[in-house]
Structures are given as structure tokens and as C-alpha cells.
C-alpha positions as CSV (number, residue, x, y, z in Angstrom):
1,X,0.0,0.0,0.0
2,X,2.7,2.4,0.7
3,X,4.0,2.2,-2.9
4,X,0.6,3.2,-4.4
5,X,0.5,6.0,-1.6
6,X,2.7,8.1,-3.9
7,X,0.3,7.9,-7.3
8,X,-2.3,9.9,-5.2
9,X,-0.1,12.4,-3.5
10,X,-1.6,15.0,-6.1
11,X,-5.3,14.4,-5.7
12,X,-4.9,14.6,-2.0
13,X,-2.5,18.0,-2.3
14,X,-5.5,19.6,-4.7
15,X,-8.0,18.1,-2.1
16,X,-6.5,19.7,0.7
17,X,-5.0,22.8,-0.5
18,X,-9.5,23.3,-1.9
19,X,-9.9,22.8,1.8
20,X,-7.3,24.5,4.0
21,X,-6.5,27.7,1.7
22,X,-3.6,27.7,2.4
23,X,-0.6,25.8,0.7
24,X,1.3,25.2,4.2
25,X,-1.6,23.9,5.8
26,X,-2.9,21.8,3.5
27,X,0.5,19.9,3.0
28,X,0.5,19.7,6.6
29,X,-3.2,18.1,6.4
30,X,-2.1,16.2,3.8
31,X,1.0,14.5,5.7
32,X,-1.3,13.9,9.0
33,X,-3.5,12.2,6.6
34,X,-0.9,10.2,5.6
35,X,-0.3,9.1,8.8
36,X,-3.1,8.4,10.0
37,X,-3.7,6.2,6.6
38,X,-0.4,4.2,7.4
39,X,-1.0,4.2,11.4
40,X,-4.5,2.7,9.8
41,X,-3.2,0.3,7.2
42,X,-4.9,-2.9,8.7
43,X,-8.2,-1.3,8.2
44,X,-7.9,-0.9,4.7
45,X,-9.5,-3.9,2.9
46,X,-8.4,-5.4,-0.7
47,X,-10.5,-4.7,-3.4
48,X,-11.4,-1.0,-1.9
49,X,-10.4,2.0,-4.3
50,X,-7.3,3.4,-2.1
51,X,-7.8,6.9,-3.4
52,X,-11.6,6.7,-2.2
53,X,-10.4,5.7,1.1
54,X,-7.2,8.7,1.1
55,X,-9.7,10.9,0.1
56,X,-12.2,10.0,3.0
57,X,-9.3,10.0,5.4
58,X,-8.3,13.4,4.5
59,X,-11.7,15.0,4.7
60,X,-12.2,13.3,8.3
61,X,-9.0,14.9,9.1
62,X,-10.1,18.3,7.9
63,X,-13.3,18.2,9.6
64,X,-11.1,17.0,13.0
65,X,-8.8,20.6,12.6
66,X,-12.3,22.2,11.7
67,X,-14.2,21.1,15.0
68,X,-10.7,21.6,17.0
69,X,-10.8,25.1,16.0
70,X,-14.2,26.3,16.0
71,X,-13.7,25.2,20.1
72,X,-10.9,27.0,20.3
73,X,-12.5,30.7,19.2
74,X,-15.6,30.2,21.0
75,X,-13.6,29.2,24.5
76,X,-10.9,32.3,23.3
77,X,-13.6,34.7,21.7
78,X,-11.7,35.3,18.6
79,X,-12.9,35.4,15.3
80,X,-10.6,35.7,12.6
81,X,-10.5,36.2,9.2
82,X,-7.7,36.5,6.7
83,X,-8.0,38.3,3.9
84,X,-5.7,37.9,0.8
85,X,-5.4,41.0,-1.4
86,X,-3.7,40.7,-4.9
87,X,-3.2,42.6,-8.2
88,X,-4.9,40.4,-10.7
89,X,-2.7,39.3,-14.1
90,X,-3.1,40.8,-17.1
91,X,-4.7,38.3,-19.2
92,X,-8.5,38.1,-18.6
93,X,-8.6,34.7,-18.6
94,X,-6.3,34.6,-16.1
95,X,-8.4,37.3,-13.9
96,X,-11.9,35.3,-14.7
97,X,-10.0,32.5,-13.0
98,X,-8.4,34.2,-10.2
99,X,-12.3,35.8,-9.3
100,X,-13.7,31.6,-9.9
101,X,-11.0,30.2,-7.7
102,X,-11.8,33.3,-5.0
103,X,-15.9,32.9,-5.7
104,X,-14.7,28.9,-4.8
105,X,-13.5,29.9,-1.7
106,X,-15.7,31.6,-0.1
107,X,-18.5,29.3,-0.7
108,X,-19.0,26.8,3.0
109,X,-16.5,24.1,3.2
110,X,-19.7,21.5,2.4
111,X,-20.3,22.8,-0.7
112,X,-16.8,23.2,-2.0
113,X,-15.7,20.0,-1.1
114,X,-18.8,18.3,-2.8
115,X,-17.9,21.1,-6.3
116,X,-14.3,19.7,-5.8
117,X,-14.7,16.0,-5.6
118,X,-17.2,16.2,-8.8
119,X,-16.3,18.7,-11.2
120,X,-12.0,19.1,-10.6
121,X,-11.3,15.5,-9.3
122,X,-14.1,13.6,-12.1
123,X,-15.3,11.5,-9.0
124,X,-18.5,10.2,-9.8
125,X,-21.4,11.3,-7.5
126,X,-21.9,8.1,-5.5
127,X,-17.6,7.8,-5.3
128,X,-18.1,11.5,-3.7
129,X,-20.9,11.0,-1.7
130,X,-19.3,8.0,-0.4
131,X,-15.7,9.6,0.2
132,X,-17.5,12.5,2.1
133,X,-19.9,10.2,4.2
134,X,-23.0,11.7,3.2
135,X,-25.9,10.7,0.6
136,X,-26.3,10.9,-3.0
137,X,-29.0,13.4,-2.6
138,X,-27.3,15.6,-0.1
139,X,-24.5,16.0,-2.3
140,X,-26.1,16.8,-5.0
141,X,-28.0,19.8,-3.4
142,X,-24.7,20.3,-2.3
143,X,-23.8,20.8,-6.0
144,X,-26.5,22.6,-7.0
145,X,-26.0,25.1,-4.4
146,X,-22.3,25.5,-4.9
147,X,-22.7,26.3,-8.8
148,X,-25.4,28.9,-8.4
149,X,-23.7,30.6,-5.8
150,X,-20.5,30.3,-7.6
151,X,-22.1,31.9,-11.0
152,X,-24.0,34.2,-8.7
153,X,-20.5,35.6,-7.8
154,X,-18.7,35.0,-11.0
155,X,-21.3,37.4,-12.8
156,X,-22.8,34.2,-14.7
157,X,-25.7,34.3,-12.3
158,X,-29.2,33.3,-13.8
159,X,-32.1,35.9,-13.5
160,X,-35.7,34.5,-11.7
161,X,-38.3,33.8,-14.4
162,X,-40.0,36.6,-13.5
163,X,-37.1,38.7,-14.8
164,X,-36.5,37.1,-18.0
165,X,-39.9,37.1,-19.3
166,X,-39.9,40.8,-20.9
167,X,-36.3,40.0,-22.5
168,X,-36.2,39.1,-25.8
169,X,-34.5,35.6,-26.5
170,X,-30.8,37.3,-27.6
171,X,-31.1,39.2,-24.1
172,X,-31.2,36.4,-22.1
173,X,-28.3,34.8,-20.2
174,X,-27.2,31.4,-22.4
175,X,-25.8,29.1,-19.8
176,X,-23.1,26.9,-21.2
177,X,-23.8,22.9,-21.2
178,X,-23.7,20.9,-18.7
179,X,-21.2,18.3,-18.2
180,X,-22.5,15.1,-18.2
181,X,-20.7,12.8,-15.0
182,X,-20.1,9.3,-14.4
């Protein structure tokens, strides 16, 4: 097991940096992970996808470091937020996605974790589901709500019914297609 450890090194890097925000922290997530997954070895059963299983580990850490420190503002009071200011790059394509990846993150951790394990990582819905604990259903609201609050912010929003009905057709808002999943 330790030798295939290294082929997912990168899915768990992407997973975790998605998760933490932070590049530092989420190799150090990544490497407690790691741990925990070779501390864990005899729990791991043949025939299970390992990278389903790193992936679950590293989300059950995250949500560990998550609980760990919501207890420690309440008991301290503190509430902090870091802001990240940057000039964006010159090419547009590059700005549209600089403003996705910062739309991404501030979504809540449920719904970007559910957007991440689908439409970056190519896991199927029930693989996702499964690697975040939580049923088909729930993450696919979790989907839905992440992608309309991610065009909402990325100025692809849609407009309510209501609103759309006085456009003419060319007026209207063409949504791009959508990606069929496994």
C-alpha cells in the first residue's frame, strides 16, 4: 500500500489545499493524513479504491482541525479572518480564474468539497458521496447550491423567471452545457 500511496499524492495535495486555503496547511493536512492512513493500514480492505479511502481519510481529518478550531474561538472569543489582497494578471482569462478560484473559496466548506470531488477531481457522484460520508441526494444539493452561488458571484448568475420574461431571447443569459458525470 505504501508504494501506491505516492500515485495519489496530487489528488490529496489539490483536495486539501481546496480545503485549508492555504498551501502550508494543507501539506500539513495532507501529511497527517498520511499518517493516519499508514497508522490505519490494517483497516484498509483489498479490493477497496485506495484513493476513495485517502480521500475519505483526508476530509475526516479536515473536519477534525475544523471542529478543533471552531472550540478553540468560542472558548478564546476570537474570530478571525484572513483576507488575501492581490493585483490580478493581465490576461482576462487569467483574472476570470483568479475571481472563480476566490468565488470557490468563499463558498462553505460543504459545498466546495462536494464542487471539488465532482467537477475538478471527475469522481462520480456516489464515489463522492461516499468519500465525504453523506448521501447521494445531499451532495447533490450540495452541487446545485455551490454552482449557483458560484455563477451568482462569478457574474454568470441566472435571472428568476420573472425577470427574464420581458427579455427578448438574444437578451437572455445562455448558460453553457452541462457536463455530463459518471
Amino acid at each position: 500500500m505504501r508504494d501506491e500511496l505516492g500515485q495519489h499524492l496530487d489528488v490529496l495535495r489539490r483536495y486539501a489545499l481546496v480545503l485549508m486555503r492555504d498551501p502550508d496547511q494543507a501539506e500539513d493536512l495532507v501529511q497527517e493524513a498520511l499518517v493516519k492512513a499508514i497508522e490505519g493500514a490494517s483497516s484498509f480492505t483489498d479490493g477497496r479504491d485506495l484513493r476513495k479511502w485517502l480521500l475519505a481519510i483526508v476530509h475526516n481529518t479536515f473536519v477534525d482541525r475544523w471542529r478543533r478550531q471552531q472550540a478553540e474561538r468560542q472558548a478564546t472569543g476570537e474570530l478571525s479572518s484572513m483576507a488575501e489582497e492581490g493585483s490580478p494578471p493581465a490576461q482576462l482569462s487569467h483574472v476570470h480564474l483568479g475571481q472563480t478560484i476566490a468565488a470557490l473559496m468563499t463558498l462553505p466548506v460543504e459545498q466546495r468539497e462536494a464542487l471539488v470531488l465532482v467537477a475538478l477531481d471527475g469522481m462520480s457522484y456516489r464515489d463522492a458521496a461516499e468519500c465525504l460520508g453523506i448521501p447521494v441526494g445531499t451532495l447533490m444539493s450540495r452541487l446545485g447550491r455551490a454552482r449557483d452561488a458560484l455563477r451568482a458571484k462569478t457574474g454568470g448568475g441566472r435571472q428568476p423567471a420573472s425577470d427574464q420574461s420581458d427579455r427578448t431571447p438574444s437578451d437572455r443569459v445562455q448558460r453553457p452545457p452541462l457536463r455530463v458525470v459518471k
